[in-house]
C-alpha positions in Angstrom: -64.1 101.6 60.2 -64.5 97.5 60.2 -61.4 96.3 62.0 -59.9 93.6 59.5 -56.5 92.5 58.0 -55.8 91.0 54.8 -52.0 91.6 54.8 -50.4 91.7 51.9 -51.0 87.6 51.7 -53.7 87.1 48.5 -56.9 85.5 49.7 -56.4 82.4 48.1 -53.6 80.0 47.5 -52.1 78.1 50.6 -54.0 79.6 53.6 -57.5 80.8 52.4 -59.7 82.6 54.7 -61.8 80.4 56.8 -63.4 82.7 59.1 -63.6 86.7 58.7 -65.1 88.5 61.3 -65.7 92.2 60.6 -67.4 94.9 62.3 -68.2 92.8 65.5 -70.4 94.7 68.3 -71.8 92.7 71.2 -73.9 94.4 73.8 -74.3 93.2 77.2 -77.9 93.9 79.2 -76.7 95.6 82.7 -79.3 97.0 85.6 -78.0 100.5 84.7 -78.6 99.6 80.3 -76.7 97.7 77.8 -73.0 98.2 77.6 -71.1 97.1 74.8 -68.4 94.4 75.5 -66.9 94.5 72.2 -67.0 97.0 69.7 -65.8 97.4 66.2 -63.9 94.0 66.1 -62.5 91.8 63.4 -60.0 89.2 62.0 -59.3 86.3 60.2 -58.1 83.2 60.8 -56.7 80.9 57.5 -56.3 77.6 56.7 -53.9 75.6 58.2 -52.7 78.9 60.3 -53.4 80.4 63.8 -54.6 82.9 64.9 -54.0 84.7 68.3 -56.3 87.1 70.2 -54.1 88.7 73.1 -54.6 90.6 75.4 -55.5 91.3 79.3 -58.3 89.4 81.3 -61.7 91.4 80.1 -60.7 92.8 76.8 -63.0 91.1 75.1 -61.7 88.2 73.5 -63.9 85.3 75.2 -66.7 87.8 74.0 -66.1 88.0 70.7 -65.1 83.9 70.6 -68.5 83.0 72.3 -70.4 85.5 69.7 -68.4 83.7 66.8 -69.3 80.2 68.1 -73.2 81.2 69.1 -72.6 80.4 72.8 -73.2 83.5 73.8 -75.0 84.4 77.7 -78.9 85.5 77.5 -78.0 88.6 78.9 -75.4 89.2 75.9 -76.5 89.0 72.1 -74.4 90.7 69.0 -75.3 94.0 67.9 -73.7 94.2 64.8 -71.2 93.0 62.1 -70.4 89.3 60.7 -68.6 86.5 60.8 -68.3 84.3 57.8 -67.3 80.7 57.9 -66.4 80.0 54.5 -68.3 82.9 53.3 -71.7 82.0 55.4 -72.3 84.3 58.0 -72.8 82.3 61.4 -74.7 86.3 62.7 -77.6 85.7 59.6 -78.0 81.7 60.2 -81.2 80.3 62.1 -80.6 78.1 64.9 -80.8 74.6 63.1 -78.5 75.9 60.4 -75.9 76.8 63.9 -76.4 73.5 65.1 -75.5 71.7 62.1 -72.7 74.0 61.8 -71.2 73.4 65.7 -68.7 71.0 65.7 -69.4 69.7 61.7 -67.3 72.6 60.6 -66.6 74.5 64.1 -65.0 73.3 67.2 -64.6 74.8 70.4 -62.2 73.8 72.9 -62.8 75.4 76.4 -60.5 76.9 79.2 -61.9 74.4 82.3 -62.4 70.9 80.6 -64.2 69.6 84.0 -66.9 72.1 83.5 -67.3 71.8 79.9 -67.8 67.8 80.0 -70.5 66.5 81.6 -70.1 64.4 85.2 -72.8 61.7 84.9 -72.0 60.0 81.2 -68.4 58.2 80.6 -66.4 60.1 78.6 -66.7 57.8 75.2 -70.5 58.6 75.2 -69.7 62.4 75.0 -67.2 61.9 72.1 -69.2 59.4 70.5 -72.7 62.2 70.2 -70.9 63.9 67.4 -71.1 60.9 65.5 -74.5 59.8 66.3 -76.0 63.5 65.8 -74.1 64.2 62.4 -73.5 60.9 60.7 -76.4 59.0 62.1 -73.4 55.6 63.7 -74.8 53.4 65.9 -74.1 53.5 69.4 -71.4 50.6 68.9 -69.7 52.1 65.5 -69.6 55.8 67.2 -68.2 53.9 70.5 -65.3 52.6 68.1 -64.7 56.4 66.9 -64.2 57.6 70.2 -61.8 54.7 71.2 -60.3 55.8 67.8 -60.0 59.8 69.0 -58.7 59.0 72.3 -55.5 57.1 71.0 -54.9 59.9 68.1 -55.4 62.7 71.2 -52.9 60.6 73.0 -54.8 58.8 75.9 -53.2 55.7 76.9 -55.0 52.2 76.7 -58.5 54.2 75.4 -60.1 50.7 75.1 -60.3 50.3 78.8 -60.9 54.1 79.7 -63.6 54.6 76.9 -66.1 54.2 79.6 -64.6 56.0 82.8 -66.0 59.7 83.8 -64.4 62.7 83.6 -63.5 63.0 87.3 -61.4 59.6 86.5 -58.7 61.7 84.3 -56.3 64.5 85.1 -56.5 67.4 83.9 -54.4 67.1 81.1 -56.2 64.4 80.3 -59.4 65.8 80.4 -58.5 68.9 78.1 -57.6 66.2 75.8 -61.1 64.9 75.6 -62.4 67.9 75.0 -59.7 68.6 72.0 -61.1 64.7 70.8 -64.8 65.9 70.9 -63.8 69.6 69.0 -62.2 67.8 66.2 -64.0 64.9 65.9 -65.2 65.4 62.4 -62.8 67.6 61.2 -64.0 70.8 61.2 -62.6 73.8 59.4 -62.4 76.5 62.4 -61.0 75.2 66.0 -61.7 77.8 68.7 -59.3 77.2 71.8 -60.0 79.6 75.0 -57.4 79.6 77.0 -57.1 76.1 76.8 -54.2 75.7 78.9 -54.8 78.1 82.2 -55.7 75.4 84.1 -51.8 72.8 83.7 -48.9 72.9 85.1 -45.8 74.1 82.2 -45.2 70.5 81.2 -48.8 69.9 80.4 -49.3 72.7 79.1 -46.7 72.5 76.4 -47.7 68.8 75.5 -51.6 70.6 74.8 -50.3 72.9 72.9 -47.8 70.5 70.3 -51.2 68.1 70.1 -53.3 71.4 68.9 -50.4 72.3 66.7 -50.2 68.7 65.5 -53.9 68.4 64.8 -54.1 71.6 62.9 -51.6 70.7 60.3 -52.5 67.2 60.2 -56.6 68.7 59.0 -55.3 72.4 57.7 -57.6 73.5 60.6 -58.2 77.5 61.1 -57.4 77.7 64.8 -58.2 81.4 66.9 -56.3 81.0 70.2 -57.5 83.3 73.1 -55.2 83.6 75.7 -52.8 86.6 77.4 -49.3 84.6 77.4 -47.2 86.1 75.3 -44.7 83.3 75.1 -47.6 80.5 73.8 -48.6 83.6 71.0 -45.0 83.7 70.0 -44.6 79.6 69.8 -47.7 78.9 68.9 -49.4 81.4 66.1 -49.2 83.1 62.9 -50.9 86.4 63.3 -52.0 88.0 66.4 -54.8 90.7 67.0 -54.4 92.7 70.0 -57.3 93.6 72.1 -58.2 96.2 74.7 -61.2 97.0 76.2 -63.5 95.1 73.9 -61.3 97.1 70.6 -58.8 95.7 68.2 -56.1 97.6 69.0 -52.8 96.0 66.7 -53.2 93.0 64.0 -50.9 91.6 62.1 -48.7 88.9 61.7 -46.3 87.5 64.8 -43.5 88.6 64.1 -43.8 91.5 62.6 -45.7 92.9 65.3 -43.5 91.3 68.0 -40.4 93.2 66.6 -41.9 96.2 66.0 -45.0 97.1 67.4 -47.0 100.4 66.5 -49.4 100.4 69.2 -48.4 101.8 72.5 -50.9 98.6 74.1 -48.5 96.1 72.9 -45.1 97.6 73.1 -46.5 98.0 77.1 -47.5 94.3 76.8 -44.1 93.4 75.3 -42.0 95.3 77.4 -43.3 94.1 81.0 -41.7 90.9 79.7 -38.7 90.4 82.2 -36.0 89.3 79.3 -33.1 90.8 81.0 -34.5 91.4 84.3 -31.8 91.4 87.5 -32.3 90.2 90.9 -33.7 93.0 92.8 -34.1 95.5 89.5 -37.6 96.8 88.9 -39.9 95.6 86.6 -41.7 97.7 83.6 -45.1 97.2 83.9 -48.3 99.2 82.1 -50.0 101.8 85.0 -53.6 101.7 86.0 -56.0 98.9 84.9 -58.0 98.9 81.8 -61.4 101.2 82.3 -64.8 99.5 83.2 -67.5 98.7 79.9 -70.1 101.6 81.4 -67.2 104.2 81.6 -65.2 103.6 77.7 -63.9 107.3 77.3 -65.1 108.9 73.8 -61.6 109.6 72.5 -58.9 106.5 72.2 -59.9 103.7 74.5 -56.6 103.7 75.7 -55.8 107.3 76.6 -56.0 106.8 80.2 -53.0 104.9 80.3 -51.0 106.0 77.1 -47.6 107.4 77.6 -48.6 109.1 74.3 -51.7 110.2 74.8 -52.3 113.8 73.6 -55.3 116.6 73.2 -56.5 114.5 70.1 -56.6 111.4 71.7 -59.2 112.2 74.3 -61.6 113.8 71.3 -61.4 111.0 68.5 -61.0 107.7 68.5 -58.5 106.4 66.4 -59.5 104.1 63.3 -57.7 100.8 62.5 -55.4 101.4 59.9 -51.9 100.4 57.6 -49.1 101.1 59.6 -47.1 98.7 57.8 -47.5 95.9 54.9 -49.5 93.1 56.8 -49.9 95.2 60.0 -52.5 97.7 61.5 -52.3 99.6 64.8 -55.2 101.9 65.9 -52.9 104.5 67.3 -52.8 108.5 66.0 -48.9 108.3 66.6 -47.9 105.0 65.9 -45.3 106.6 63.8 -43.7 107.8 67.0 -42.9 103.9 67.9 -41.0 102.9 64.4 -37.7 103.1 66.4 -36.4 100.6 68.8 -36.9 103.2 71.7 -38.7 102.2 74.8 -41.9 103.8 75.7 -39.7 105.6 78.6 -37.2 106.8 76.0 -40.0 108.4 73.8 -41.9 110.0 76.1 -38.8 111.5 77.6 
């Protein structure tokens, strides 16, 4: 069943789709084989809205960003499904037609910013290319862009750091280079990985206003990947849940924040400390998630599921309507309509 979610929204109007991915299976080449990373996956992402893909470190959701932005490793490649930008699919496109689509009408904004921008040219020259490459500026008229993107990204006195490297910046700074060279030319989709791992709290939230800033100010699509739970609840409109490389809830916020139907995220949700006392314990989800060569036939979940029964281990569950606007891939997501605890149902 292709994992998607329309709501109850109609596709037009405000928000449009800008990006629906459905069906999405990458494979992964291995000594032992191919394993599949991600498998069955989809979402969309609207206009002028974010999207949030949640969940633990190796779920999947760098995989399925890097498949949707081309970028990714040689020993990866999709093995299935699409992924529509304005109803062309990026999956069918030849690799000009990619290249003229990367950063023209798709940004990406990476997790490490030093990494991502290159050490030997200043840091004007690398926000300038998109300029040169796309809209054919001279060197001095896409020099006076970049001065331009640094003040609206909120570098101070861009005129006299137009030419330092990126070693010369902080890292707050330098992730706000990178944001300047994703949205230089206004693209429709703005992929952000984790984009604020590497700050401090402060910085962090001053990242996070500019992305939100940015997006209304071009009614950008944004997809978010990251696994804080507070920045999904701040920061995005709908949220798909992933685990091991599956959607596993979708919907919007907070809808699925007040009343999740997938034991995944009520786990996620309730290892939150809100009310935690000094020297109380803490809820947390048991075991870790299971490795790609070793997904279990049934429910990719069953191994640690509170829930999990007989069925669960022989059929995997199918994404489906749990509730207008929201989809759990659970066979007893009925069992968590109440404002019970995990501990309390399976008591």
């Amino acid at each position: 069943m292709t994992a998607t979610t329309e709501g109850t929204r109609p596709p037009g109007g405000p928000h449009p789709v800008v990006l629906r991915v459905e069906g999405l299976d990458v494979d992964i080449r291995t000594p032992a084989g191919e394993v599949r990373a991600v498998s069955d996956a989809g979402f969309i992402a609207r206009a002028g809205q974010t999207l949030a893909l949640l969940g633990e470190s190796g779920c999947g959701k760098s995989m399925t960003a890097k498949a949707v932005a081309g970028l990714l490793d040689p020993v990866a490649h999709v093995a299935g499904g699409t992924a529509e930008l304005d109803g062309r699919d990026l999956f069918r496109m030849s690799a000009k037609q990619r290249r003229q689509v990367a950063g023209a009408e798709l940004g990406i904004v990476f997790q490490d910013a030093l990494t991502a921008l290159n050490p030997v040219y200043p840091v004007g020259l690398q926000i300038g290319e998109a300029f040169r490459i796309h809209r054919g500026l001279s060197g001095r008229a896409a020099r006076q862009e970049a001065i331009a993107l640094m003040r609206r990204v909120g570098i101070p006195e861009p005129e006299s750091r137009v030419d330092a490297f990126p070693h010369q910046f902080s890292g707050g700074m330098r992730q706000r280079i990178l944001i300047a060279m994703a949205v230089a030319l206004g693209p429709k989709l703005l992929i952000a990985d984790e984009p604020t791992t590497a700050l401090d709290v402060t910085v962090q939230a001053q990242i996070m206003d500019l992305l939100r800033r940015l997006r209304e100010e071009e009614n950008m699509a944004v997809v978010l990947i990251t696994h804080d739970l507070a920045v999904v609840a701040e920061e995005a409109d709908d949220v798909s849940v992933m685990y091991a490389g599956t959607v596993a809830e979708t919907g919007p916020v907070g809808q699925v924040f007040a009343a999740p139907r997938h034991p995944y995220t009520k786990g996620l949700l309730e290892s939150v400390p809100v009310d935690a006392e000094r020297g109380g314990s803490l809820s947390s989800i048991a075991g870790s998630p299971p490795e790609l060569k070793n997904i279990p036939a049934g429910c990719v979940y069953q191994e640690r599921c509170p829930l999990a029964r007989e069925l669960c281990r022989r059929e995997r569950p199918a994404l489906r309507e749990v509730a207008p606007g929201q989809k759990a891939a659970c066979h007893f997501s009925e069992l968590l309509a109440t404002d019970e605890t995990l501990e309390e149902i399976t008591s």
